[in-house]
Every structure is written in C-alpha cells, then in structure tokens.
N, CA and C of each residue as an Amber inpcrd file, in Angstrom:
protein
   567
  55.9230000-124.0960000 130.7700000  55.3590000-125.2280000 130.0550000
  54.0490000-124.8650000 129.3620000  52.8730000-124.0660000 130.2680000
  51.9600000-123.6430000 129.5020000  52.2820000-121.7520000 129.0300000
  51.9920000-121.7580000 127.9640000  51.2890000-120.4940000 127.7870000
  50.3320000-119.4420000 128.2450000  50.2030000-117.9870000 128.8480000
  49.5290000-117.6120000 129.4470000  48.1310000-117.5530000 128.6440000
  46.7880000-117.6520000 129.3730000  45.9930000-117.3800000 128.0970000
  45.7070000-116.3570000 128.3470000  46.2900000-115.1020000 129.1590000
  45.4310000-113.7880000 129.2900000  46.7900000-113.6400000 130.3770000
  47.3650000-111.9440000 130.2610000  48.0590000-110.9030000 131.1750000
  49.5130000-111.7920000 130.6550000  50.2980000-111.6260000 131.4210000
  51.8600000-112.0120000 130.6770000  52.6140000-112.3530000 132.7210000
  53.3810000-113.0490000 132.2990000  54.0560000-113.7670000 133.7630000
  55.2980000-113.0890000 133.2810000  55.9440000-112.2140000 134.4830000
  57.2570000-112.0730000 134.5320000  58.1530000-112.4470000 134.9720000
  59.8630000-112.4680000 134.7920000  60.8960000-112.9510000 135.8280000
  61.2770000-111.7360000 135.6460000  61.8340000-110.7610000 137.3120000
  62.5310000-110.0920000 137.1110000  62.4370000-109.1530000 136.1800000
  60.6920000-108.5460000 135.9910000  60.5590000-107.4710000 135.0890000
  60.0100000-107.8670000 133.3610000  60.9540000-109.3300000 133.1250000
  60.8950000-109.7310000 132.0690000  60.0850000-110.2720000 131.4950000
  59.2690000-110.1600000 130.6090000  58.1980000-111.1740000 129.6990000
  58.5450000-112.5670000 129.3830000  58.1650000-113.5890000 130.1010000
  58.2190000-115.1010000 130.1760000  58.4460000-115.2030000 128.4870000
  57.5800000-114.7990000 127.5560000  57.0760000-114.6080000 126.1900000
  58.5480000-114.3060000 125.6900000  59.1800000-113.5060000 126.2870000
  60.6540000-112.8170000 125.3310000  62.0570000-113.6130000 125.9590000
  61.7830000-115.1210000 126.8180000  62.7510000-115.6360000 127.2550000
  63.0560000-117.2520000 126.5390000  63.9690000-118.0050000 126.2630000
  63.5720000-118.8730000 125.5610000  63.7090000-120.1720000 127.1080000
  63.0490000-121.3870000 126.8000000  62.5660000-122.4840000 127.4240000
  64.0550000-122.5370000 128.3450000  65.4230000-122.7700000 128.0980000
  66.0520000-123.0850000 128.8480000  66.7030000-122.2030000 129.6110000
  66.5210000-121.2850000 129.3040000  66.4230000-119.8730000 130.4410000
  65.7700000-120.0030000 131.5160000  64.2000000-119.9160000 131.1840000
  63.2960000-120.1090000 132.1180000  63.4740000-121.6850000 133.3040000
  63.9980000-122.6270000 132.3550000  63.5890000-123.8050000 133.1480000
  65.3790000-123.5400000 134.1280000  66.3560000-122.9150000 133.3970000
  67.6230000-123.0050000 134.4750000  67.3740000-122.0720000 135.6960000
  66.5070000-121.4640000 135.9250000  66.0170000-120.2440000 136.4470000
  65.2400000-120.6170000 138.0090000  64.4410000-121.6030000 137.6140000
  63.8160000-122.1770000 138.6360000  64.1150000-123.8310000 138.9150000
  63.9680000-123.9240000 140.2630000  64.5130000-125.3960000 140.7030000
  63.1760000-125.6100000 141.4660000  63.3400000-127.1990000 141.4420000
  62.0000000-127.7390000 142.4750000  62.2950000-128.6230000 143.2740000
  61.9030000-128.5280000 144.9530000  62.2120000-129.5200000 145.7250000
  60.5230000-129.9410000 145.9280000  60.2520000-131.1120000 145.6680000
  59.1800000-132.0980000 145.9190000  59.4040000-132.9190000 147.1500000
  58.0460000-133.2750000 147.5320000  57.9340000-133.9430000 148.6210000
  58.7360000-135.3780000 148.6400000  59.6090000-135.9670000 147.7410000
  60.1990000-136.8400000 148.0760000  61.4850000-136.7320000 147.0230000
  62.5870000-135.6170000 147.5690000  63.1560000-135.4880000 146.8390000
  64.2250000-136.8540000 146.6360000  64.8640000-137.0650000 145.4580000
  65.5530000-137.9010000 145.4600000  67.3270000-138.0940000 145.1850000
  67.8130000-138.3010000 146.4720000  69.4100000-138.3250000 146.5080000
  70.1000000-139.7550000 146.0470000  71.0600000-139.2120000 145.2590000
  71.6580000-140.6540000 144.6630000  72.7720000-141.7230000 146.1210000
  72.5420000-142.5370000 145.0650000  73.3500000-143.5220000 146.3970000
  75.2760000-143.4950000 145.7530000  75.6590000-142.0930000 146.7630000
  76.6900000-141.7810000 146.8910000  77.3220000-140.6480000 147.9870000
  77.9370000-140.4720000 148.2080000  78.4740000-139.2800000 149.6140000
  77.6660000-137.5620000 149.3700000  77.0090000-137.7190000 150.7740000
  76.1120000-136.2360000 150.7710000  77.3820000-135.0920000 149.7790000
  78.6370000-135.4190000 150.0010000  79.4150000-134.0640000 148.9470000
  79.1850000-134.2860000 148.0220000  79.1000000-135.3330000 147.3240000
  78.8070000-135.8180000 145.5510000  77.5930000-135.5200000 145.3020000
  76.6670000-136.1370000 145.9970000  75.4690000-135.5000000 145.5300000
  75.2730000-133.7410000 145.0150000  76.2550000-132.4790000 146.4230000
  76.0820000-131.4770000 146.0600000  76.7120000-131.7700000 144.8500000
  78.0680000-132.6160000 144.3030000  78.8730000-131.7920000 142.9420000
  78.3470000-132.4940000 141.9130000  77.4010000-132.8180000 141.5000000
  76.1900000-133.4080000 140.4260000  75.1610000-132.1050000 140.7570000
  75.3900000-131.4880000 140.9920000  73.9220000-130.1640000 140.7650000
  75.2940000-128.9810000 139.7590000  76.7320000-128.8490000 140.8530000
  78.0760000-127.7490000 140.5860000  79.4630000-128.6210000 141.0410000
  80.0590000-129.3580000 139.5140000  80.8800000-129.8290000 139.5740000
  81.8300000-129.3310000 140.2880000  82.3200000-127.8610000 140.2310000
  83.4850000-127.4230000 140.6660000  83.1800000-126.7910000 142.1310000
  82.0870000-127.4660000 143.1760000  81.3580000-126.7800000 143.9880000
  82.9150000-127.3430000 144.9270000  82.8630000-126.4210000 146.1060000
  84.0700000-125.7920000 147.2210000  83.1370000-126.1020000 148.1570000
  84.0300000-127.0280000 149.6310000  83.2950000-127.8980000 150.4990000
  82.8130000-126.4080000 151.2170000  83.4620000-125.1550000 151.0730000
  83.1250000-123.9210000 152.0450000  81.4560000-123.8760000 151.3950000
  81.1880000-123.5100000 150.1810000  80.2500000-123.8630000 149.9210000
  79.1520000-124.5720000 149.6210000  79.1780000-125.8430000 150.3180000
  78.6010000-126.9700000 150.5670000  77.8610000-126.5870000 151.9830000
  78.7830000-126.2640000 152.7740000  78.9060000-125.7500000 154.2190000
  77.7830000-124.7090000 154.3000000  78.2250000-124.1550000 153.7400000
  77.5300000-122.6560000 153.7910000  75.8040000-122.7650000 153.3640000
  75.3800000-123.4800000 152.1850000  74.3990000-124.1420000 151.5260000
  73.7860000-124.9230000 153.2010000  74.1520000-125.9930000 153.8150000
  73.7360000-126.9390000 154.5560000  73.6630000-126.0860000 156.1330000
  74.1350000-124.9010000 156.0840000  73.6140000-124.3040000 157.2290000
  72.4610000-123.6800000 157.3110000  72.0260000-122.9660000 155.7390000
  70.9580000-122.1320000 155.6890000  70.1020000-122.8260000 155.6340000
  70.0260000-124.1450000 155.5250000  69.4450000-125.2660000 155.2760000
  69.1010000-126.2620000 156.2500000  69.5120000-125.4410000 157.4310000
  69.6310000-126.0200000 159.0810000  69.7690000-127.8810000 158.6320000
  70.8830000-128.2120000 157.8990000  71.3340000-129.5900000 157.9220000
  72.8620000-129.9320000 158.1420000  73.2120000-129.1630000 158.1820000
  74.6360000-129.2600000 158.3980000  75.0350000-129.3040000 159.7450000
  74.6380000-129.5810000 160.7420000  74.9090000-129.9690000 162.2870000
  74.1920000-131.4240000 162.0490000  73.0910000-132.0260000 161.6830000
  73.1450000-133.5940000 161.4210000  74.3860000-133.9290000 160.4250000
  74.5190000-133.4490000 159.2480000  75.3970000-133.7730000 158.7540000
  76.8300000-134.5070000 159.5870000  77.0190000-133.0830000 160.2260000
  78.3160000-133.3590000 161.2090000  78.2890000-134.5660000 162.1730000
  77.1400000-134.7070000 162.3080000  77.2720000-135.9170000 163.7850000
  77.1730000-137.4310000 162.7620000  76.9520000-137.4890000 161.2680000
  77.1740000-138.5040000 161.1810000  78.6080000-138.8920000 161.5050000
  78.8770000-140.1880000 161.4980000  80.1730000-141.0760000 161.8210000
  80.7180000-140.3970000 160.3240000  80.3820000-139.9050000 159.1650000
  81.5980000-139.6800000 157.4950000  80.8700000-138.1490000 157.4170000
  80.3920000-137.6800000 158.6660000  80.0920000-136.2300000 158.0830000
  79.7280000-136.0170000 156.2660000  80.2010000-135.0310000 155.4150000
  79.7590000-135.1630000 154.5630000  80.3620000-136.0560000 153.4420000
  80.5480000-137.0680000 153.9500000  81.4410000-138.1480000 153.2070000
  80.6820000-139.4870000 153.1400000  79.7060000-139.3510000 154.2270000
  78.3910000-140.2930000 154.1750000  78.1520000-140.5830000 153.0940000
  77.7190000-142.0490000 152.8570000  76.9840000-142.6970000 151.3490000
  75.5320000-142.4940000 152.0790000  74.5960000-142.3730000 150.8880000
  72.9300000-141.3140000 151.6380000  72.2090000-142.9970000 151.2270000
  72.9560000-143.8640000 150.3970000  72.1560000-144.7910000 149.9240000
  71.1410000-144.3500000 148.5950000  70.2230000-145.9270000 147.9190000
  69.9400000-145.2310000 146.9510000  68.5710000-144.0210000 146.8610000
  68.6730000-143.4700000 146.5030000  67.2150000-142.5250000 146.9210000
  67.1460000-141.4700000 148.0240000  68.3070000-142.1490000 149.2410000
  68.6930000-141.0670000 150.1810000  67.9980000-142.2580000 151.3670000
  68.0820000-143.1720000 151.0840000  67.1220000-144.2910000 152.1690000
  67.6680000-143.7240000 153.4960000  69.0460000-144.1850000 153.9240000
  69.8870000-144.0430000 154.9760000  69.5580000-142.6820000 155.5260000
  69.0070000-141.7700000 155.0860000  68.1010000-140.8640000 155.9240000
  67.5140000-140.5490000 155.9050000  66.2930000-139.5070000 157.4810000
  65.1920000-139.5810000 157.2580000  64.8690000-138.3050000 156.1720000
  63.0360000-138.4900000 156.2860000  62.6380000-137.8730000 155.1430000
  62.8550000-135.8960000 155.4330000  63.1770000-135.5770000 156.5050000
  63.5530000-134.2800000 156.9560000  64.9920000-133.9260000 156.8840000
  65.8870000-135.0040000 156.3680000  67.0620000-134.7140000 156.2120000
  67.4090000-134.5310000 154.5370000  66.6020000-135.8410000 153.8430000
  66.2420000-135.3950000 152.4030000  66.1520000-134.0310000 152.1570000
  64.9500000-133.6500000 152.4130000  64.1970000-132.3830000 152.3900000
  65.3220000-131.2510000 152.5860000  65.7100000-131.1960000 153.6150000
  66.7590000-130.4710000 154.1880000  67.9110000-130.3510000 153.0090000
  68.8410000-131.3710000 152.3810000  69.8010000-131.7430000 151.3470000
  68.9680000-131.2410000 150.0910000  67.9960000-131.6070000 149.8140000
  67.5870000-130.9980000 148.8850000  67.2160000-129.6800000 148.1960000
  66.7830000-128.7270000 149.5170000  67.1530000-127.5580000 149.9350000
  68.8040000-126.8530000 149.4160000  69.0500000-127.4740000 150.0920000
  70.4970000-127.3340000 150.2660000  71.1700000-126.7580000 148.4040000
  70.1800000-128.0610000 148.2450000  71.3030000-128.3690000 146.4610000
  70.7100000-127.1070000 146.0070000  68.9730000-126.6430000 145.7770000
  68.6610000-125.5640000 145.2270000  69.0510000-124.5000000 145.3390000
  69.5650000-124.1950000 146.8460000  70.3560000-122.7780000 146.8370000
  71.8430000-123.2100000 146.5900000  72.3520000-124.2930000 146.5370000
  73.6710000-124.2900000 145.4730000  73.8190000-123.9300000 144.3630000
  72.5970000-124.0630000 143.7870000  72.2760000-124.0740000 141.9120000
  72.3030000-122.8390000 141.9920000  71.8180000-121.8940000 143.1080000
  71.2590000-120.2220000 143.1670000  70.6090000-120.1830000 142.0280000
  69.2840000-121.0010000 142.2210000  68.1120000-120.4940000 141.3250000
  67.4250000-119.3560000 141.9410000  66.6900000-118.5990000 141.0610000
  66.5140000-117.4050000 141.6760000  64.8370000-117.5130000 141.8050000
  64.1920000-118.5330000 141.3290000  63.0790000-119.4110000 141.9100000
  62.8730000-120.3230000 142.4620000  62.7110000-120.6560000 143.2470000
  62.7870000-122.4640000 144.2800000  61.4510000-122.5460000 144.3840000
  60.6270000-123.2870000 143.6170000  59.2900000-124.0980000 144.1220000
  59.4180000-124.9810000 144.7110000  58.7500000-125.0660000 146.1050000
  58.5210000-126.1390000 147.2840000  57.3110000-126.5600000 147.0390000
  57.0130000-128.0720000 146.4530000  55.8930000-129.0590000 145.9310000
  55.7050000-129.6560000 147.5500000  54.4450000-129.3090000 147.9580000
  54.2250000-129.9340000 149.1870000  55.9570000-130.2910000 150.0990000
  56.5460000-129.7760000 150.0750000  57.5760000-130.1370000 150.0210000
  58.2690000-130.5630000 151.8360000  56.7900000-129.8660000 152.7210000
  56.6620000-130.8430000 154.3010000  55.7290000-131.6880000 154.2650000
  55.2610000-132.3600000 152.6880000  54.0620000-132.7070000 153.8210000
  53.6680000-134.1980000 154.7220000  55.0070000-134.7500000 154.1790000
  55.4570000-136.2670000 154.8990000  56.1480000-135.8520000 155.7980000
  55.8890000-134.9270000 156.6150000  57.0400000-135.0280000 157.8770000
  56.7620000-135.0610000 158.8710000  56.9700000-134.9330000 159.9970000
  56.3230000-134.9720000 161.7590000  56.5850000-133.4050000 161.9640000
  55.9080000-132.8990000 162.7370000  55.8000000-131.3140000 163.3260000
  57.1920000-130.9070000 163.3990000  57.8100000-131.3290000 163.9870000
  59.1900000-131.1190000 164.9370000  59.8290000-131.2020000 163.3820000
  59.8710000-132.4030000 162.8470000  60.6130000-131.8300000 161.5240000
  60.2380000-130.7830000 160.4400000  59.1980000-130.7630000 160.5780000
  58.4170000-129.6260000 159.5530000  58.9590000-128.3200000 160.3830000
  58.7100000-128.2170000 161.2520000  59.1380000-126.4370000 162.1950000
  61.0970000-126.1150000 161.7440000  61.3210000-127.4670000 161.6860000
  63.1790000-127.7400000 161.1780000  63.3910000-127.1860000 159.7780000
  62.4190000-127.3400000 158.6190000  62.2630000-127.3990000 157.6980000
  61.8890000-125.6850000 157.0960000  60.6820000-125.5940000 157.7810000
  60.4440000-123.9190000 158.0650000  61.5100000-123.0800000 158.7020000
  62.1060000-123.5030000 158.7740000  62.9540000-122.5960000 159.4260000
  64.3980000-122.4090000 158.1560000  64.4790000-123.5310000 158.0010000
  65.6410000-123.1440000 156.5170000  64.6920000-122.8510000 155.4370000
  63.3610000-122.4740000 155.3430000  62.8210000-122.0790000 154.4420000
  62.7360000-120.5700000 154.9810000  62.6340000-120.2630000 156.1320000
  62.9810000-118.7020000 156.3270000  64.0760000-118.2900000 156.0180000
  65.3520000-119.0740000 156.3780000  66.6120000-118.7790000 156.1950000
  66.9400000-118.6960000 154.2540000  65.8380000-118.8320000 153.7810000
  66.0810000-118.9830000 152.2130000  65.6450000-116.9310000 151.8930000
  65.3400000-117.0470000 152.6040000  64.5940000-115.1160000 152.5440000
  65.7550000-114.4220000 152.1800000  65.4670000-113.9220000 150.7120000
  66.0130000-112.6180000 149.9840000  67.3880000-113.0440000 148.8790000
  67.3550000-114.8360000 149.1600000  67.8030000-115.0560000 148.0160000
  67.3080000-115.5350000 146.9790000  65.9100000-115.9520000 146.9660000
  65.6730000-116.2460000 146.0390000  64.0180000-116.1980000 146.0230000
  63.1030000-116.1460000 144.5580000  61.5960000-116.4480000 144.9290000
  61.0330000-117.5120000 145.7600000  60.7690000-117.7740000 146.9350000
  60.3070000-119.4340000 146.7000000  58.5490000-119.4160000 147.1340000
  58.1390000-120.4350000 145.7040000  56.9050000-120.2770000 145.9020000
  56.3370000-121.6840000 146.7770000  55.8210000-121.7550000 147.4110000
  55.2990000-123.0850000 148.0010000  54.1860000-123.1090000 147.7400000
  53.8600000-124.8970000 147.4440000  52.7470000-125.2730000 147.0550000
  52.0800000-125.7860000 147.8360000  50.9660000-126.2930000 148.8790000
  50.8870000-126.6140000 150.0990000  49.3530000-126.9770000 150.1910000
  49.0130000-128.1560000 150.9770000  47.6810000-128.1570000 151.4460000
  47.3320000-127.7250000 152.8510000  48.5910000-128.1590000 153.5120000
  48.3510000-127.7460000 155.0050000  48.7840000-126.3310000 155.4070000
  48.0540000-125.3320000 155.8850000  48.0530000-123.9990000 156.1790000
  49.0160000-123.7870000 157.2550000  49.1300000-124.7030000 157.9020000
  50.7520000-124.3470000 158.8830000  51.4010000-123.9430000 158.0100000
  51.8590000-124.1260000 157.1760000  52.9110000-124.6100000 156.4570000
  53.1900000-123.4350000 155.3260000  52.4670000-122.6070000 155.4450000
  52.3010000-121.6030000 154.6380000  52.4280000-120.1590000 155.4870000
  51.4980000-120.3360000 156.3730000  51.0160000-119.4160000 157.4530000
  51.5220000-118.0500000 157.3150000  52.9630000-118.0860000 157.2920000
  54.0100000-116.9730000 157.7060000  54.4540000-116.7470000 156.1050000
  53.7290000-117.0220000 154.8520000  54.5880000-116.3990000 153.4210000
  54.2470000-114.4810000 153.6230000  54.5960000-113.9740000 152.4740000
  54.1310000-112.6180000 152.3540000  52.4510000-112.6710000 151.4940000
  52.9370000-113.5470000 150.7320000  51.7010000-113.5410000 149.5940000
  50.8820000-114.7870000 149.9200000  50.0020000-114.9090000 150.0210000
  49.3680000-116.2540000 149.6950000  48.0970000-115.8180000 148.3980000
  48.2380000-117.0750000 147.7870000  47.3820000-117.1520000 146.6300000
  46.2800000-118.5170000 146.4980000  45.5830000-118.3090000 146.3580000
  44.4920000-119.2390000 147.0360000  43.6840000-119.5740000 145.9020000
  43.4430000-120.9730000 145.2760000  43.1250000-121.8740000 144.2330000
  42.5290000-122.5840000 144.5900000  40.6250000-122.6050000 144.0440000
  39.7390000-123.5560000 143.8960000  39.7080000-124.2320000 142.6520000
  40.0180000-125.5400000 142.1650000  39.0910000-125.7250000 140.7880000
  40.0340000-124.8920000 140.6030000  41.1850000-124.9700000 140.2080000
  42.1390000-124.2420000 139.0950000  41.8620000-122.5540000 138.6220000
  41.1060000-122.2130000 139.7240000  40.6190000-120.7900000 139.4200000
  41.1820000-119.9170000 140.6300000  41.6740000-118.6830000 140.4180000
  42.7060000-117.9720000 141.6990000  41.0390000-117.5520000 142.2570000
  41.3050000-117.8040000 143.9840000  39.8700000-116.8640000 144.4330000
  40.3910000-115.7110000 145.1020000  42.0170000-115.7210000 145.4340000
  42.3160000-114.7050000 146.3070000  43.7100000-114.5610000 146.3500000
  44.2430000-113.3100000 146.0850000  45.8170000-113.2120000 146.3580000
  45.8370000-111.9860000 147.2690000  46.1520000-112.3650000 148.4410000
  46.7480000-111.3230000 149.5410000  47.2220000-112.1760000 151.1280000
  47.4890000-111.5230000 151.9670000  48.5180000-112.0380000 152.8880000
  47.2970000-113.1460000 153.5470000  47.4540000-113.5540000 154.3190000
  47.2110000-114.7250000 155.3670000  45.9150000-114.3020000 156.0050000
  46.2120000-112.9580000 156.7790000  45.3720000-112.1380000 157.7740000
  44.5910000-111.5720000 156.4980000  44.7030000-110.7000000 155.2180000
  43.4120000-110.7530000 154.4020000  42.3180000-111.8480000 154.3080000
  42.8090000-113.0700000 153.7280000  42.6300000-114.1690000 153.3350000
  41.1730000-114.6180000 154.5350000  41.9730000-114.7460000 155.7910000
  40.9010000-114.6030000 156.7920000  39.2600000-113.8090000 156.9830000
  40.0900000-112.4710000 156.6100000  38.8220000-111.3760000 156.7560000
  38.3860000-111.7930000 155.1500000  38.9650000-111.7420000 154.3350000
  37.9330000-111.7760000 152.9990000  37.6350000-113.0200000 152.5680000
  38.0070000-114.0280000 152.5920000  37.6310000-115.2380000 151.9390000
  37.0760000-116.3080000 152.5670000  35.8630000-116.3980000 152.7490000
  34.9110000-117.7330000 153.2080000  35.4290000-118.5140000 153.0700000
  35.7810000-119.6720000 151.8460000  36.3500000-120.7890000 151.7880000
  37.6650000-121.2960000 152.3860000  38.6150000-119.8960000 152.6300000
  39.9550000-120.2560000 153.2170000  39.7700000-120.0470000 154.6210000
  38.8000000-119.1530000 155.1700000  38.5520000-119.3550000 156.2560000
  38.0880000-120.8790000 156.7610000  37.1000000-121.3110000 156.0810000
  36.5900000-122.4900000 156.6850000  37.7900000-123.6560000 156.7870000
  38.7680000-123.4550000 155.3530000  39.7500000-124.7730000 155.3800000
  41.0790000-124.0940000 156.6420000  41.0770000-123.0940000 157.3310000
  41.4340000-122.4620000 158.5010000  41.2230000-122.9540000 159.5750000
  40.2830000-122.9090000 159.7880000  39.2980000-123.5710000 160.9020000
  39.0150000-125.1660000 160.8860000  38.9630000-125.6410000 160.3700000
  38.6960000-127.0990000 159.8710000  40.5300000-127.9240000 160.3290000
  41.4200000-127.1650000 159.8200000  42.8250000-127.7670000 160.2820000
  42.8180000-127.0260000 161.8780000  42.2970000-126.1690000 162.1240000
  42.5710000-125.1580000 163.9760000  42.0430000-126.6110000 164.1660000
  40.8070000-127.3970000 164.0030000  40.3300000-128.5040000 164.9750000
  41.3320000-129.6250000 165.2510000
C-alpha cells in the first residue's frame, strides 16, 4: 500500500517494486483480532476463501489449527451454522477458523493483527500453539502489544513512534534495548 521511502522490501528474493498490486495483495492474508465468519456452516465458510476445497482438506487446515477436535464435538461437526459474524462461537474458536482459512488460501504471508489479544490465557496458549504448528509454511508476521504473545518468534522487530529501534531475537532485545526491556518487565509484574 505504501511505497518504500529508502532500501526495497522483498518477497521471496523479489523486489515488491517489480511485482504488480494483486500479486502482492494475493500473497499475503490477514487474521485480525476479530475475525469475521459468515452466518453459514464452518465447511462453507472454508469454500468462500477455495470453492473446490476437499473436506480432507478442510480437516487437515483445522488440525494445524488445533480446531478441529472442537469442531468435532459440535452436535453438526463441520456442518454447524457459526451464525452471523461467527457469534455461536467463542472468540478462540473464530481465531482458530480463521487461521484455518489462511493456510487454506496457502498464503505464503499470514499477518496476525493482535490477533490473541481478546482472549483468556488458556485460549491464547491454544492459539500459540496452531501458530507454531503454522512453522515452515508460510511467513507469519505478528503484530502484538503483549510480549507473551510474541516471546517465542525468531525475529522480533521493535517500533517506537513508527521508527524500528531494534530487530533481533527476544534474548537480544533484552540485553540491548532499554525500552523493550522496561515494557518486559512492566507485563513480568
């Protein structure tokens, strides 16, 4: 959407600059903190992302996605109506389905927009965990205020005031950066 004003952003080697807009935007998917499911059966929802999507791969999607064992215990399994918005479930099962749909699409970027940060612990650790299970298929960058929630990436990149102060792992971040230390310590309380 923006233009770089200085160095060049790549996909995959490639100059953002030498790709055109709907490349880039089919490329990456975004699950936000309140993603939104239509009011129709958890399978329909997947075949509105991949019409010709195969329930094996629905399956397969909702495991890595540690949702597919709730799925199952509903009374219509994935035949459930989610209601409109996804009301009829909670906000960790959203999250979870929504998940789900991005590695259906197999974008080969998944940005996570705060994407735990309405949840209770127990669902957030549920959540992290199909976000580990997302490892090596695809980029996913998370956007995050709360440092749990990040803790365990490879990279962290660290933004004051729209200005980068630091890109390196977690345990750098600690030893070199004052400010992320303190917002460290400030959530430890």
């Amino acid at each position: 959407m923006y233009e770089p004003e200085s160095g060049c952003i790549t996909l995959d080697g490639t100059d953002v600059a030498e790709l055109d807009h709907d490349t880039i935007r089919n490329n990456i998917g975004t699950v936000t903190q309140s993603p939104y499911l239509f009011n129709m059966s958890i399978r329909d929802n997947f075949r509105l992302v991949k019409n010709d999507v195969t329930n094996e791969e629905i399956e397969e999607v909702c495991m890595t996605a540690c949702i597919h064992d709730d799925i199952m215990n509903m009374t219509n399994g994935y035949d459930t109506v989610v209601g409109e918005g996804g009301c009829m479930l909670s906000g960790g099962q959203r999250q979870r389905i929504a998940l789900a749909r991005a590695l259906l699409k197999n974008y080969h970027i998944i940005m996570l927009d705060e994407a735990t940060s309405a949840l209770d612990n127990e669902t957030r650790a549920i959540v992290r965990d199909a976000i580990k299970n997302m490892h090596g298929r695809s980029t996913v960058l998370m956007i995050a205020h709360r440092l749990s929630t990040v803790i365990n990436c490879e990279q962290h990149f660290y933004f004051d005031r729209g200005k980068l102060l630091a890109s390196c792992t977690h345990e750098e971040l600690l030893k070199n950066c004052e400010e992320y230390r303190k917002l460290y310590a400030e959530e430890a309380d």
